[in-house]
N, C-alpha and C positions, 0 to 999 in steps of 0.2 A: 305675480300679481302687480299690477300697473300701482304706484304708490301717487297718493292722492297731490294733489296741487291746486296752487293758488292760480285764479281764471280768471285775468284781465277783463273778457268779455264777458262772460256773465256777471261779475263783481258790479259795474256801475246800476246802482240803486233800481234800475226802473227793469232790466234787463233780469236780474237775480228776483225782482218780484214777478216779471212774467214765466220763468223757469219754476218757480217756488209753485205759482201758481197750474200752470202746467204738470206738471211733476205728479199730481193729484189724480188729473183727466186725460183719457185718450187722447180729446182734441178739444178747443171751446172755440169758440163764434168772434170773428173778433170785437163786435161792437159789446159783445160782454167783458170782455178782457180790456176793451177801454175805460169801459164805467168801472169794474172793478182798480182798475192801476189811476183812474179819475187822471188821464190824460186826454188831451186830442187825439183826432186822426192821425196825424201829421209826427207827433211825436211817438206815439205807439208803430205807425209804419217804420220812423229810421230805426228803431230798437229792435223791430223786427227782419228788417235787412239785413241788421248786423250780424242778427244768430243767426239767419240763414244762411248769409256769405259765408261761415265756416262750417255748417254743415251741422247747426244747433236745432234748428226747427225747418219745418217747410210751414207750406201752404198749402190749401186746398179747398178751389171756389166751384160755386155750382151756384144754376139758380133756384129760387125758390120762391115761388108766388109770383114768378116775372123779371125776378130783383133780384141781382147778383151778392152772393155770399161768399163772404172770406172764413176759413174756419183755419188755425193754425194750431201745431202739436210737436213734441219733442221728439226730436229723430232719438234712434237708440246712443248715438254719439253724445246727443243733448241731456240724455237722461244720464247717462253715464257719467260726463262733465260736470250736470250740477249735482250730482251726487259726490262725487272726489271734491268740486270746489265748498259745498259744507262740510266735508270731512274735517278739510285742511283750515276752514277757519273757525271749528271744535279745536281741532290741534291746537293752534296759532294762541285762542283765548283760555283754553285749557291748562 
């Protein structure tokens, strides 16, 4: 059994709420995931980068009504990660 750890990447605030929130749902939309985290565009995309660069989330656009859709979701890596990364900060405050 992998023993849980502290996750630089998901740890910064906006990152550990879109995981939390993910964590929950298959996949969400991203313009919902912005009004919920009440960030911008622009700041929801680098946070999203960043878990994707290690293999935390992807993407997946399609259109719909014309209009291009962003809809993003936690790889199994991602789901696993922020899972051990709450473990260890139950441990840490425990």
């Amino acid at each position: 059994m992998k023993t849980p750890r502290f996750d630089n990447i998901i740890h910064a605030p906006n990152r550990l709420q879109i995981c939390a929130f993910l964590a929950l749902l298959d996949e969400a939309e991203f313009q919902l995931l912005r009004d919920e985290l009440a960030v911008s565009d622009s700041v929801l995309s680098k946070h999203i980068k960043q878990l994707e660069k290690v293999g935390y989330l992807k993407q997946r656009k399609s259109t719909v009504n014309g209009r291009q859709r962003t809809w993003v979701y936690l790889t199994g890596e991602g789901r696993q990660a922020f899972k051990d990364h709450v473990k260890e900060l139950k441990r840490i405050v425990g």
